[in-house]
C-alpha positions, 0 to 999 in steps of 0.5 A: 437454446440460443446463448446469453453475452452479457457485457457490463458497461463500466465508467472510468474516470480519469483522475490525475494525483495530486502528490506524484502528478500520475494518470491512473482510472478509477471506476466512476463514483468510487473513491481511492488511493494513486496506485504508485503513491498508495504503493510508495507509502506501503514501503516507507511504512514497512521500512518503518516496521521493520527498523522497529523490529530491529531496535526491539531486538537490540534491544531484547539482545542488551537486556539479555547479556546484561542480564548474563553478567 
């Protein structure tokens, strides 16, 4: 038996972002985020997320010795 390659074709587009000003490829008729500014907005959300936590537990931590008073 003789053995199948099958290759696929995929076209790359090229996009320049708009906010960072970044090269990045992206498959052809799909669209999407800049990786480095996808990733930028990941952290600042996190650091969001995270100062709230922190503030709930303050807070959390307030109430209770209030409450032990």
């Amino acid at each position: 038996m003789n053995d199948l390659e099958i290759t696929p074709k995929v076209l790359l587009e090229v996009i320049r972002c708009w906010e960072c000003g970044r090269w990045w490829a992206l498959e052809k008729g799909i669209a999407g985020t800049c990786p480095s500014c996808a990733e930028r907005k990941i952290k600042a959300a996190n650091g969001r997320a995270d100062a709230a936590e922190r503030s709930a537990r303050a807070s959390r931590g307030a109430a209770t010795r209030a409450r032990q008073r």
